[in-house]
Backbone as CSV, one residue per row, in Angstrom:
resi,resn,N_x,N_y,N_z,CA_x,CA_y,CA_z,C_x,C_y,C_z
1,UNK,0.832,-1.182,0.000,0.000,0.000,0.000,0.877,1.246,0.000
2,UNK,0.581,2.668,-0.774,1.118,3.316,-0.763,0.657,4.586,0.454
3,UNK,1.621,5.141,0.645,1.551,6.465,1.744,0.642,7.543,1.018
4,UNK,-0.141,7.836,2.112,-1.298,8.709,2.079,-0.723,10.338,1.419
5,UNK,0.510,10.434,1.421,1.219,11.851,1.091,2.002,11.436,-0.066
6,UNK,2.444,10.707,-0.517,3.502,10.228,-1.360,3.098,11.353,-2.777
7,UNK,1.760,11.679,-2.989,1.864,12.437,-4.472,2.337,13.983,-4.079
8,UNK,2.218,14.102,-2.994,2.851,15.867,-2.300,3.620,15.850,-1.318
9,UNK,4.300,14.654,-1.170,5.263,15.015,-0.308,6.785,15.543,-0.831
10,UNK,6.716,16.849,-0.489,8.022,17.479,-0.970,9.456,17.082,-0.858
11,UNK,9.704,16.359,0.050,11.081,15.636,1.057,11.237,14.464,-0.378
12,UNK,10.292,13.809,-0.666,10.666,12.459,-1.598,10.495,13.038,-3.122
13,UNK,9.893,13.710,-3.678,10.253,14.653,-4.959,10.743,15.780,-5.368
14,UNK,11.404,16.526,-3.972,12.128,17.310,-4.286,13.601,17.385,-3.836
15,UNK,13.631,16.938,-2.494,14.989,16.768,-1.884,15.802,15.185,-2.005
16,UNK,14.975,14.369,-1.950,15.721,13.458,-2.992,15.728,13.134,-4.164
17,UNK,15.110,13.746,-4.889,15.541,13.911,-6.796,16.768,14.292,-7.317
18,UNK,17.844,14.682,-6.600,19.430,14.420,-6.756,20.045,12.996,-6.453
19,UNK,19.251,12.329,-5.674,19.596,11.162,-5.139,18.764,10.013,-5.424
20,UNK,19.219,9.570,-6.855,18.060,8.900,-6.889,17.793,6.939,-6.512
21,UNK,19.272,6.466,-6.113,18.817,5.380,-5.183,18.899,5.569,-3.777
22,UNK,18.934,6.701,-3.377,18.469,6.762,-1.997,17.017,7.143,-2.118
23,UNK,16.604,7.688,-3.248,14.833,7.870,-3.211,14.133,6.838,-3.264
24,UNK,14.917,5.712,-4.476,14.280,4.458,-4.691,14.508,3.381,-2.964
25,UNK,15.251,3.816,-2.242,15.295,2.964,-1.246,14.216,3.703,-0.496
26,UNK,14.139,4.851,-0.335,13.327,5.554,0.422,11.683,5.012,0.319
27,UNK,11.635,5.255,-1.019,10.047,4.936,-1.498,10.225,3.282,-0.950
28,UNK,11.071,2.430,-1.589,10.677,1.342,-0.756,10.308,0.990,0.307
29,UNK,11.017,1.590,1.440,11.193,0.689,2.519,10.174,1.780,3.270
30,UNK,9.450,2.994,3.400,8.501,3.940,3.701,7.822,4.195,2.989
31,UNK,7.349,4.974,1.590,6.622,5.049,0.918,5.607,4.276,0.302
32,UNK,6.186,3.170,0.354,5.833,1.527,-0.348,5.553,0.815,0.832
33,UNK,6.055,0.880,1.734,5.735,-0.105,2.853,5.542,0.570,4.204
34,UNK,6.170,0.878,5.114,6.189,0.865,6.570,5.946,2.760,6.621
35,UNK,4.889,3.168,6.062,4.969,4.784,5.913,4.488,5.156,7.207
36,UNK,4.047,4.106,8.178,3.493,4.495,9.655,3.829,4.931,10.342
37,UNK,5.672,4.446,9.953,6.541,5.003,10.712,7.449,6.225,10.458
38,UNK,6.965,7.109,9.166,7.626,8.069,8.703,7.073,9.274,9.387
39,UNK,7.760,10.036,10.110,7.694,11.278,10.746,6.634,12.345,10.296
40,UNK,7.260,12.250,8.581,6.271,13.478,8.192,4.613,12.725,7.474
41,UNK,4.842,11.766,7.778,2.836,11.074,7.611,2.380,10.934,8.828
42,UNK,3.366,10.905,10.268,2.784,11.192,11.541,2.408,12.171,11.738
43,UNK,2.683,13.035,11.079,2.451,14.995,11.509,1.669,14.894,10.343
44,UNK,1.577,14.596,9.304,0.284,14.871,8.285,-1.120,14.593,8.954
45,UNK,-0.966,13.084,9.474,-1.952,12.892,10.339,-2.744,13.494,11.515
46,UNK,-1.679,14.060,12.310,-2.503,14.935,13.305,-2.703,16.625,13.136
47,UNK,-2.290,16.913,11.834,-2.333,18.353,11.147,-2.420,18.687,9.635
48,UNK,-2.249,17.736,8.902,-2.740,17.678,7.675,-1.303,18.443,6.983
49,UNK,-2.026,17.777,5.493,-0.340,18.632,4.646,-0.059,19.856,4.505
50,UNK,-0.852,20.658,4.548,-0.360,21.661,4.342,0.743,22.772,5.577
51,UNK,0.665,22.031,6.809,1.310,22.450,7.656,2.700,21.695,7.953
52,UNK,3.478,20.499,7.064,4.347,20.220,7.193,5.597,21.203,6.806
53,UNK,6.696,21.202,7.700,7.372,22.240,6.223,8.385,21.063,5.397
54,UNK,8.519,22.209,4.537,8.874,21.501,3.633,10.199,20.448,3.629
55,UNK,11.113,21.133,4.538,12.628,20.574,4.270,12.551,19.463,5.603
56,UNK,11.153,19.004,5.929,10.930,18.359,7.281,11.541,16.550,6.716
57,UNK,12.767,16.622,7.387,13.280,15.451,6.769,12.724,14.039,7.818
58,UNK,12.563,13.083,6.953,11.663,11.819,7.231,11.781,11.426,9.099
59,UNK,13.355,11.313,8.817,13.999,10.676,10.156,14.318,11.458,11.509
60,UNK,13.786,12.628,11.285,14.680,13.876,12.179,13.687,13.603,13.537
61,UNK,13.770,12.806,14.485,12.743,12.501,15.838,12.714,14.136,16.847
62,UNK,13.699,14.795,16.452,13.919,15.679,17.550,13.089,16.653,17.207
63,UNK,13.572,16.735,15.843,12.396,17.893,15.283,11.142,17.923,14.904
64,UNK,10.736,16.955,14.710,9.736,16.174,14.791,8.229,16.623,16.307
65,UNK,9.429,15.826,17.184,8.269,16.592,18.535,8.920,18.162,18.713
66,UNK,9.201,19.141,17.996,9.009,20.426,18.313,8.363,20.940,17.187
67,UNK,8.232,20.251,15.398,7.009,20.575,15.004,5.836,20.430,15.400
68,UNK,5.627,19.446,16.032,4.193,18.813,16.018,3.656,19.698,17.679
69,UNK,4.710,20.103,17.981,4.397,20.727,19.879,4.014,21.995,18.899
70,UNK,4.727,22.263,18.451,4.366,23.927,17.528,2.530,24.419,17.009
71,UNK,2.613,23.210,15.971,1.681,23.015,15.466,0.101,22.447,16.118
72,UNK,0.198,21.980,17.657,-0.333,21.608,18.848,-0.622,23.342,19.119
73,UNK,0.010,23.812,19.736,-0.596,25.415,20.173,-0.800,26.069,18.944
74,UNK,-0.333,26.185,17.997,-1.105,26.741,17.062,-2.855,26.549,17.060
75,UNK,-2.695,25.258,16.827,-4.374,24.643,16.911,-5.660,25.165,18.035
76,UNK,-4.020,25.145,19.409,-4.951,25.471,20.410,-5.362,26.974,20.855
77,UNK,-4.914,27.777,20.102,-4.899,29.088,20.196,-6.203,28.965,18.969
78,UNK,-5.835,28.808,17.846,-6.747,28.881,16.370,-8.402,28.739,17.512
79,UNK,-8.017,27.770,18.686,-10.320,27.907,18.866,-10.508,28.396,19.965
């Protein structure tokens, strides 16, 4: 099954399109398979795409919980 972001996710068609068997490993082993565990389809999920940024690289855990803490008060301020 493919990842719910894979046709807009910017990280796999734009920042690895110089690299293109690290994209093809990429899409495999996340895109293609285990995307549950990719950072930026965890934050798509609890905020949708348009609030990822862009250069939000797959693996980055640290940054990861200070987008998603970000994007948490954003929300909670927004109501």
């Amino acid at each position: 099954m493919e990842c719910d972001i894979l046709a807009c996710c910017h990280f796999v068609s734009e920042n690895l399109a110089k690299f293109p068997k690290t994209s093809e490993y990429v899409k495999s082993r996340l895109c293609f398979g285990d995307y549950e565990k990719c950072n930026r389809h965890r934050t798509y999920l609890g905020f949708g795409v348009e609030d990822i940024p862009f250069d939000f690289d797959l693996s980055d855990t640290e940054n990861m919980h200070k987008i998603r803490e970000c994007l948490q008060n954003k929300a909670t301020a927004c109501k």
